[in-house]
C-alpha positions in Angstrom: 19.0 55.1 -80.6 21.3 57.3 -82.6 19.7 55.9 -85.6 16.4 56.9 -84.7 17.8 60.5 -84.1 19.5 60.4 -87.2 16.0 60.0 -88.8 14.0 61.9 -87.2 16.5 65.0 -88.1 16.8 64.3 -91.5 12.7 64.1 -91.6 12.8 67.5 -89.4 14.8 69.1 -92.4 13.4 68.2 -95.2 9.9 69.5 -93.3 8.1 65.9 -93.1 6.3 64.4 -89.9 5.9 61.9 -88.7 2.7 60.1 -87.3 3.4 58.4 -83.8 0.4 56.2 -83.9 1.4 54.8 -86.9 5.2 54.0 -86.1 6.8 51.1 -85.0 10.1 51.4 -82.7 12.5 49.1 -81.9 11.1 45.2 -83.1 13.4 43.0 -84.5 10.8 41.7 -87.4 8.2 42.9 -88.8 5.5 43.1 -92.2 6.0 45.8 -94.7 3.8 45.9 -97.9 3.3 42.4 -97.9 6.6 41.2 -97.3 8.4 40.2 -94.1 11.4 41.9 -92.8 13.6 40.8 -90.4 17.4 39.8 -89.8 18.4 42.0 -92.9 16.7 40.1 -95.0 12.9 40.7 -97.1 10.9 37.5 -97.2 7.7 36.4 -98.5 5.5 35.4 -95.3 4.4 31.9 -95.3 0.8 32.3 -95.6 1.5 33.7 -99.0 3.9 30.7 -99.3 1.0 28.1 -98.4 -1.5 30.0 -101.1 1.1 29.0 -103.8 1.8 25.8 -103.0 -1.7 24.6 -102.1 -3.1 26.5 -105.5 -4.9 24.4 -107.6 -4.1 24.1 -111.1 -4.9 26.5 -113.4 -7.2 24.9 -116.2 -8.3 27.8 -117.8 -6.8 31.6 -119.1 -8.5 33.1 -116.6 -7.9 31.1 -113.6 -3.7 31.0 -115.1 -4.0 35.2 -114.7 -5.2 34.8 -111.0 -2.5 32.2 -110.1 0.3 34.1 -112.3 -1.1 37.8 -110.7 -0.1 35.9 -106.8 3.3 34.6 -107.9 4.7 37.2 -110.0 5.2 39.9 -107.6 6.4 37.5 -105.1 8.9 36.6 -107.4 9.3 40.0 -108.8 10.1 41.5 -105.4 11.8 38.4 -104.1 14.9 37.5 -107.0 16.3 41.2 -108.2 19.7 41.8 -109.5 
């Protein structure tokens, strides 16, 4: 609970608000910008999961800038140094 304090003061001082309605308190996972969080640790969720592996094959340039425009943010966001 101290965390949530802590928060809510720094917010306070630098003169933000913060929406109730829109806030989510105490859950031990949840999905953030199209990732999942949870466990100290930022996933990809499996449906995204199931899109890539089910995929078919790109045959075409166009259809190879769809599949690469799912993966590469995935990976992008996944594998950073």
């Amino acid at each position: 609970m101290s965390h949530i304090i802590s928060v809510l003061s720094r917010l306070a001082a630098a003169n933000l608000t913060v929406k109730v309605s829109k806030c989510c308190w105490c859950f031990k996972s949840f999905d953030f910008l199209g990732h999942h969080v949870g466990n100290g640790k930022l996933t990809i969720p499996q449906d995204k999961v199931s899109q890539i592996a089910h995929y078919i094959m790109p045959t075409n340039r166009t259809s190879l800038k769809s599949f690469l425009g799912l993966v590469i943010p995935s990976i992008q966001n996944s594998y950073h140094n």
